[in-house]
C-alpha positions as CSV (number, residue, x, y, z in Angstrom):
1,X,6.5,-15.7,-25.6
2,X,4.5,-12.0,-26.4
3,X,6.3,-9.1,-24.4
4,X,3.9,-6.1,-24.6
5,X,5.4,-3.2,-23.2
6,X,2.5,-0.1,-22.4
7,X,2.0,2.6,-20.7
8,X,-1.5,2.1,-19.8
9,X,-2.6,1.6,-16.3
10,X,-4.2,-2.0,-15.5
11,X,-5.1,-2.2,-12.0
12,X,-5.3,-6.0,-11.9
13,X,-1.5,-6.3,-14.2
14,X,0.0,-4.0,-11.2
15,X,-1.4,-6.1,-8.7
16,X,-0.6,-9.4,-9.9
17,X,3.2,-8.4,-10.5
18,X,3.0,-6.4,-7.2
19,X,2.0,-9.3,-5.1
20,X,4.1,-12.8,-7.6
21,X,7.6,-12.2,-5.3
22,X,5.3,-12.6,-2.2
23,X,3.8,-15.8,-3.4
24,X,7.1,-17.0,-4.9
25,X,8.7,-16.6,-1.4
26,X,5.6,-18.1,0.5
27,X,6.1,-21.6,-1.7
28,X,9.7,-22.0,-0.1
29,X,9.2,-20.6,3.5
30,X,5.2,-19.6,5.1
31,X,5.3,-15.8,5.2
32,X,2.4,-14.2,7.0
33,X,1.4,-11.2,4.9
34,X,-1.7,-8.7,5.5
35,X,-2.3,-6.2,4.0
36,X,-2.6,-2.8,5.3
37,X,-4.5,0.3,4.3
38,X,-5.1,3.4,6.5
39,X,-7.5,6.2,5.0
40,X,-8.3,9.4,6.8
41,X,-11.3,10.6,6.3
42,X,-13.8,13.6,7.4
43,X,-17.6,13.1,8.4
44,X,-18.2,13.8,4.4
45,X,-15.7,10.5,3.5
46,X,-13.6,12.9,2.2
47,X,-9.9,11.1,2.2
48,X,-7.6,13.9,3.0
49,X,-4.6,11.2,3.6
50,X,-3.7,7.4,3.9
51,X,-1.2,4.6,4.1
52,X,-1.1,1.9,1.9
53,X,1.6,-1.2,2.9
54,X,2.1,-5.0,4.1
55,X,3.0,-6.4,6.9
56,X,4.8,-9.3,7.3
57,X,7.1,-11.1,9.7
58,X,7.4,-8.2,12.0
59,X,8.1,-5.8,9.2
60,X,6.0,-2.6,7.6
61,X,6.7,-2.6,3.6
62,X,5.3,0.9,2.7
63,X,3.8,1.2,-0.5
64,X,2.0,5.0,-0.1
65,X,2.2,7.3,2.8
66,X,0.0,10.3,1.3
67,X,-1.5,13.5,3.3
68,X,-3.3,16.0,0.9
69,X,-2.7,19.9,1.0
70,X,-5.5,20.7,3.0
71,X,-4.1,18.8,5.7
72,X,0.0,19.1,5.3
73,X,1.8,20.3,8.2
74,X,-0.6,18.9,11.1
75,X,1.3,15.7,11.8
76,X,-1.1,13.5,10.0
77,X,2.1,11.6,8.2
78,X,3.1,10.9,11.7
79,X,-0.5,9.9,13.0
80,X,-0.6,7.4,10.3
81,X,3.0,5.6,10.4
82,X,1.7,5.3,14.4
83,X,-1.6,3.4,13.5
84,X,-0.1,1.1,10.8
């Protein structure tokens, strides 16, 4: 076995470790699992702040909750947790 240790960004290497305990689990017991992704944006597509999560068996795993500067302090944190 190679062990390479980085500290590079892959996108797909995140993912694939991200999601392996979800598929491990779903082999033993069928876990419903969507994912979940919340962007707020303005008539210009500009994202300003979003939630990024899964949800599965009645749960809400969390992986971002973002709101940018422009928009802090006008309950947009809240807004979001609400719609997920």
């Amino acid at each position: 076995m190679n062990i390479t240790v980085s500290d590079s960004h892959a996108s797909a290497d995140e993912t694939f470790v991200a999601d392996s305990p979800w598929w491990l689990k779903a082999k033993s017991t069928p876990v419903d699992i969507h994912p979940l992704t919340r962007p707020l944006s303005d008539e210009h597509n500009y994202i300003s702040a979003g939630l990024v999560a899964k949800a599965w068996q009645g749960a809400l795993d969390i992986q971002y909750l973002w709101v940018g500067e422009s928009r802090s302090g006008q309950g947009m944190a809240r807004d979001l947790m609400q719609m997920a």
